[in-house]
N, C-alpha and C positions, 0 to 999 in steps of 0.2 A: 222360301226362306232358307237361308245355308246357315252354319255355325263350319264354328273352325277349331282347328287341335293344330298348335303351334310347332313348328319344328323343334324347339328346344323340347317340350314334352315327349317326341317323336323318340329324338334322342334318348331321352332321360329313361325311356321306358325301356328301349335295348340295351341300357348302361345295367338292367336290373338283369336274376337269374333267367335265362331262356328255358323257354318249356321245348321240347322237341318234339319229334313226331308223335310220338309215344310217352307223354309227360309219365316223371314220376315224383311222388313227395310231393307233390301239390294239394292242396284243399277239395275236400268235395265237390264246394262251389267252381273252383276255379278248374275243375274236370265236367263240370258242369256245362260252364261255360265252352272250354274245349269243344267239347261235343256239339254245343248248339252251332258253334263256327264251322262244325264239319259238317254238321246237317242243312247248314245253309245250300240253294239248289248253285252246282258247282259253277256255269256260267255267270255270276257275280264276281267271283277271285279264280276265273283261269289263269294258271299261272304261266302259259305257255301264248299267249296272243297275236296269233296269224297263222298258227301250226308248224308242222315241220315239211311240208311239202316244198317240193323245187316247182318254181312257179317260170313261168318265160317272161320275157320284159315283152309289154306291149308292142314298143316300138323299138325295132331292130337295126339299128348298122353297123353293118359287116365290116370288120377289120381284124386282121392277124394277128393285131397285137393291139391294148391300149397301154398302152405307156403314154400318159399327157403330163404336163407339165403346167406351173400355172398361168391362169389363163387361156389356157386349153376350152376348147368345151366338153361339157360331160357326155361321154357313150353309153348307152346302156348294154349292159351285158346279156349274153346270150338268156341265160338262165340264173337266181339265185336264190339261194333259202337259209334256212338256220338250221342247226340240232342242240335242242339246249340241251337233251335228255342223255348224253354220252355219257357221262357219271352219275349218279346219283345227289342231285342238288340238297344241299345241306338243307336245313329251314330252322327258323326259330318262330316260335310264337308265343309271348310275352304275353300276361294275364292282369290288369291291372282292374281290380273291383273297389271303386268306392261307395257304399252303401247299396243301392238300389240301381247301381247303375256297373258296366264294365265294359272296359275299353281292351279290345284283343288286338296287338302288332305283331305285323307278319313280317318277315325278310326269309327270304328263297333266295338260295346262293349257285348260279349256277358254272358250270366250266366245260361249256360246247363248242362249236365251232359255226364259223361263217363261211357259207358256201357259194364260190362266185365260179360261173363258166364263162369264159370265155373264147372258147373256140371256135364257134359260129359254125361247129360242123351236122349239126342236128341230132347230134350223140347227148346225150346228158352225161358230162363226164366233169365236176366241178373240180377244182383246187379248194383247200379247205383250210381256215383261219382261225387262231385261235379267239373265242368270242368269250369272256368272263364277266358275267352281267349278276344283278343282284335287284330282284324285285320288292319293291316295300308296298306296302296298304295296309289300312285298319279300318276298323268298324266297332261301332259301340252296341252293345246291349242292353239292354233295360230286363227287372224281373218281373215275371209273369206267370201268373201259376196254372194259365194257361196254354203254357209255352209246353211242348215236350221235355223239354229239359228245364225250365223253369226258366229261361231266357231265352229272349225274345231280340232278334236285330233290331236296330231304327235306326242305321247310320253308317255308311260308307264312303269312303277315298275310291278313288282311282286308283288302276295301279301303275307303279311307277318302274320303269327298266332302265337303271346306268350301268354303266361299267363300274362295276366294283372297285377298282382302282381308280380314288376322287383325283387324281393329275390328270386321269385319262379322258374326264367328263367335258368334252372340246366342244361337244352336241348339244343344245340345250331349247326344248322345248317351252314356249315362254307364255305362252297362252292356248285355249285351246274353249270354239263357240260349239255348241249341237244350236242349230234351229231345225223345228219343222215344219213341214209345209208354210214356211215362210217369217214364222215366232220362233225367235230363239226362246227354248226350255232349259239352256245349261250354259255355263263358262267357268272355266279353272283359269285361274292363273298363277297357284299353290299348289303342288299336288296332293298336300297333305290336309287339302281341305276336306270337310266331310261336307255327306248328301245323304239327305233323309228318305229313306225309303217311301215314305208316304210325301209327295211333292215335291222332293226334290231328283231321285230318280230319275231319267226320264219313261213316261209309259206311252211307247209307239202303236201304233193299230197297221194291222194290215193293208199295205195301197201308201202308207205315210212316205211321202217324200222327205229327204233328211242333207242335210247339206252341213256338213263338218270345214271348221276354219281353223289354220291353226298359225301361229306365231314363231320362229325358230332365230335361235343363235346360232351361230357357229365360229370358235375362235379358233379351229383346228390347224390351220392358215395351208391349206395345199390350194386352196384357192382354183379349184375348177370354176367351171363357169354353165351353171350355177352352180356353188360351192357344196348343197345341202342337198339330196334327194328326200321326196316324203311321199310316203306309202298312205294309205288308209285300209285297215282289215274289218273287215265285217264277218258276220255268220249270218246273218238271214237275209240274205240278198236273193236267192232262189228258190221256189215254190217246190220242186223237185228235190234240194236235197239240204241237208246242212252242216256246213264244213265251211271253211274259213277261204273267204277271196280276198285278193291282194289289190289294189287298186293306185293308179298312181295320180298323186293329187297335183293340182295346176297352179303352177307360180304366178300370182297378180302382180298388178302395177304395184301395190303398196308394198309389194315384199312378203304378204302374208300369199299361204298355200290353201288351197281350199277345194272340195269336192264332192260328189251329190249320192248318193245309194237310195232305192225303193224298198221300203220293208215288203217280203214277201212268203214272210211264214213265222209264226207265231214263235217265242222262246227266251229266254233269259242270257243274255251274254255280255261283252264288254264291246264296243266296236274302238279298235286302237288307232292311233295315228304315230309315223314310224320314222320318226329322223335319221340319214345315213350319211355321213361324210361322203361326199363323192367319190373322193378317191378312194374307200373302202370296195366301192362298187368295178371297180377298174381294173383292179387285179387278181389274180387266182394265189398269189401267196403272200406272205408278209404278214404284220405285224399291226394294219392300219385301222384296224374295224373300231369306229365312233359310233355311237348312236345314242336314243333316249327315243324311250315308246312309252305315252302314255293311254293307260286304258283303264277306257270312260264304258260306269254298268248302264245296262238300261233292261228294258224288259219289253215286247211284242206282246201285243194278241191281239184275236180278231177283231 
């Protein structure tokens, strides 16, 4: 079963005072509740999903330069990654308590950069782009006097990454299935929908096969061919270690992209899927970086 928290409530709750990192003037309870969001185990609200490492593209072709045009087909570049942590990302988190129950909204503001190689010389040596994105999710809590804090989760969103700047929003993630081993367990097609920790979640087991589908716009109009690249990031894809792989998912006949990872170690995380204007991928400077990642929690064990 899912329930849902509407984007105009979404809104209406950042339209109220922002608590910041360090809230102050706020309510006991509503430091209460603070606290129980931060004690929540941090792989459910990474704010960062895929990490900052410079990853290589799978498949490689070598050329001097991309400069395409539309129409063109898409190259993939030698190497490319993020840094959202170059400044210090703002954050707000908004406290709304009605009775027995409280609803926490988050926005992380950040102002990194996007990092594309192209050189195809085997050097890691990127060009770097300005990337201003701004992450939202919420989660509800319920009281419980069992809870460490006297609040207790039972309800989470996805989290959602745009570009800050809503003209620049050209990318648009429109859907988005988890099945496993062959049953779909999840579907958004709201980011702002909530998932209950207890059944809605999903809870993976070691060995579980998992095959993510997902749905994309793109009105950016550069018009490569294919217009859109899309990533899938995971964290527990190897028994050996755990850190965030990049994976690139496969364009179907219907237009939808879609792609398979094997749970391989137990843990709490978000597995993201990563829309990129093509042409962002193409170049080492400019101004062109589109995208929208959204990231779905789930949780592993044996």
């Amino acid at each position: 079963m899912r329930f849902h928290t509407t984007a105009l409530l979404v809104a209406a709750a950042f339209a109220a005072t922002a608590c910041s990192d360090a809230p102050t003037g706020t309510s006991s309870e509503e430091s209460a509740v603070q606290q129980a969001y931060l004690d929540v185990d941090a792989g459910y609200f990474d704010e960062n999903p895929g990490g900052d490492e410079m990853f290589a593209s799978p498949i490689l072709t070598s050329s001097p330069t991309l400069v395409s045009a539309p129409g063109d087909p898409y190259v993939a570049p030698e190497h490319w990654g993020r840094r959202r942590a170059d400044e210090r990302p703002s954050r707000d988190r908004i406290v709304v308590i009605e009775g027995d129950t409280a609803k926490v909204f988050v926005a992380v503001r950040f102002r990194g950069r996007f990092l594309v190689d192209t050189t195809f010389d085997d050097i890691v040596n990127p060009g770097a782009k300005p990337m201003h994105e701004t992450l939202r999710h919420h989660a509800v809590f319920v009281k419980d006097e069992d809870a460490r804090r006297g609040w207790r989760l039972i309800a989470m969103s996805l989290g959602n990454i745009v570009d800050t700047d809503p003209a620049r929003r050209t990318v648009e993630i429109a859907s988005m299935q988890v099945s496993v081993n062959g049953t779909e367990v999840g579907e958004v097609t709201d980011p702002t929908q909530l998932f209950r920790v207890q059944g809605d979640v999903p809870e993976l087991h070691v060995g579980d096969s998992i095959v993510v589908t997902v749905g994309v716009r793109n009105s950016t109009g550069t018009d490569l061919v294919p217009p859109t690249q899309v990533f899938l990031h995971v964290r527990h894809h190897r028994a050996d270690q755990d850190r965030w792989g990049r994976i690139l998912m496969r364009l179907a006949d219907d237009g939808t992209w879609s792609m398979g990872w094997t749970v391989r170690r137990p843990g709490i995380a978000r597995m993201a899927v990563d829309a990129i204007d093509s042409e962002a991928l193409q170049t080492q400077t400019g101004d062109n970086y589109r995208a929208n990642i959204w990231a779905f929690p789930y949780r592993a064990i044996r």
